[in-house]
C-alpha positions as CSV (number, residue, x, y, z in Angstrom):
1,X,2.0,105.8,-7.7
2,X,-1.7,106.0,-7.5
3,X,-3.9,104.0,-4.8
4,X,-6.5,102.4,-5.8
5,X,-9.9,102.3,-3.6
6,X,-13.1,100.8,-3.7
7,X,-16.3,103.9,-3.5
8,X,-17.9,101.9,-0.7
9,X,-15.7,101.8,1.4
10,X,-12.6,103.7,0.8
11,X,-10.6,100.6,1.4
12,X,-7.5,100.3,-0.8
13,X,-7.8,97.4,-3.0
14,X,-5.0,98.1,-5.6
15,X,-2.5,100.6,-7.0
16,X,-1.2,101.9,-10.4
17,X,1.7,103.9,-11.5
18,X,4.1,105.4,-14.0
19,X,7.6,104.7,-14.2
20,X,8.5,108.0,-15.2
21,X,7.2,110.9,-17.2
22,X,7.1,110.5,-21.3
23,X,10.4,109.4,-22.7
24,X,11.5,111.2,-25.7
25,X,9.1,110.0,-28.5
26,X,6.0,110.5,-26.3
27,X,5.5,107.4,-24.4
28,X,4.7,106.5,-21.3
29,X,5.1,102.8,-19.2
30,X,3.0,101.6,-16.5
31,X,1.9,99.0,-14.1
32,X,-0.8,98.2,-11.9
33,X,-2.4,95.6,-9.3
34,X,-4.9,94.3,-7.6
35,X,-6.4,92.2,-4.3
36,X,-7.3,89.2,-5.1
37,X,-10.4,89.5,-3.9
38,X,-11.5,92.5,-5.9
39,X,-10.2,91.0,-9.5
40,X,-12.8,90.6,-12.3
41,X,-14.9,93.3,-11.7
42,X,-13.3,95.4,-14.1
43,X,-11.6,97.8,-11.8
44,X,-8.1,97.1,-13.4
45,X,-9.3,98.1,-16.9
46,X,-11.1,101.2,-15.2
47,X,-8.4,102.5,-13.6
48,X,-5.9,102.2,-16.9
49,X,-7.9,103.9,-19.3
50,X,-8.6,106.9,-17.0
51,X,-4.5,106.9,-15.9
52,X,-4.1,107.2,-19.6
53,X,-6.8,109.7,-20.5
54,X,-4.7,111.8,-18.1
55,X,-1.5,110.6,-19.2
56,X,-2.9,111.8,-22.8
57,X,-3.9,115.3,-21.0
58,X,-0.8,115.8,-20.0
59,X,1.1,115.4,-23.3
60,X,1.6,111.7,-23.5
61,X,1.8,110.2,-26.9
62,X,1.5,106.8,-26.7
63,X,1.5,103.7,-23.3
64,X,3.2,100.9,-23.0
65,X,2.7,98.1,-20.4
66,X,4.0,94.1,-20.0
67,X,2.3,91.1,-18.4
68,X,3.7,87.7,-18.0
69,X,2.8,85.8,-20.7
70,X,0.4,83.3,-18.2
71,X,-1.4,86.3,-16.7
72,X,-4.5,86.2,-19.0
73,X,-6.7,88.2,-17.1
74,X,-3.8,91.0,-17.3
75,X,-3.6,90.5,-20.7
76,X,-7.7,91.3,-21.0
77,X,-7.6,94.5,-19.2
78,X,-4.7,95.8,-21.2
79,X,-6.8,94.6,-24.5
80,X,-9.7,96.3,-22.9
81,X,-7.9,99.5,-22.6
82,X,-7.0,99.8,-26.3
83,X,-3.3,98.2,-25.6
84,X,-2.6,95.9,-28.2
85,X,0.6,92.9,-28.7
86,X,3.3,94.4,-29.9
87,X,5.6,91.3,-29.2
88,X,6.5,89.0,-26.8
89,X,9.4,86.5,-25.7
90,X,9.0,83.4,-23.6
91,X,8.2,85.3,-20.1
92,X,6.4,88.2,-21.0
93,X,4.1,90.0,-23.3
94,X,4.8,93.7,-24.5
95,X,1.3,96.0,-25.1
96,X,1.4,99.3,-26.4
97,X,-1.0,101.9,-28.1
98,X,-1.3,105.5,-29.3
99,X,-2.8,107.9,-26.9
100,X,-3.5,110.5,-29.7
């Protein structure tokens, strides 16, 4: 787990994390969160893509992540961060991409 903090301050405003190393095709799963009052500012979507640059650096094929299927503004950072729908049921939304 990674903690997330704001430059100005060094205050922890969030954290983000794998649940594990690569399974075996290559892929990685992760999760992350926010304050409230730092959401919007496009920290979220920050922090994934460079988690998954690393992630790629380190032999990671491809990312997976979920959100609940009312969490909109999860679902934007994930889109912002290359992730796209790969299906969904009626709680939660499954994102995925390449990292290759």
């Amino acid at each position: 787990m990674y903690l997330i903090r704001r430059n100005s301050d060094s205050c922890a405003i969030g954290g983000f994390g794998f649940f594990g190393p690569p399974d075996d095709t290559g892929q990685v799963e992760f999760g992350y969160g926010l304050v409230a009052s730092v959401r919007g500012a496009g920290l979220a979507t920050e922090a994934v893509r460079r988690a998954l640059e690393v992630a790629a650096e380190y032999g990671a094929l491809s990312a997976a992540a979920d959100t609940d299927i009312h969490n909109q503004p999860s679902q934007r950072v994930l889109e912002k961060a290359g992730l796209l729908e790969k299906s969904h049921d009626e709680t939660t939304i499954y994102f995925s991409r390449p990292l290759i």
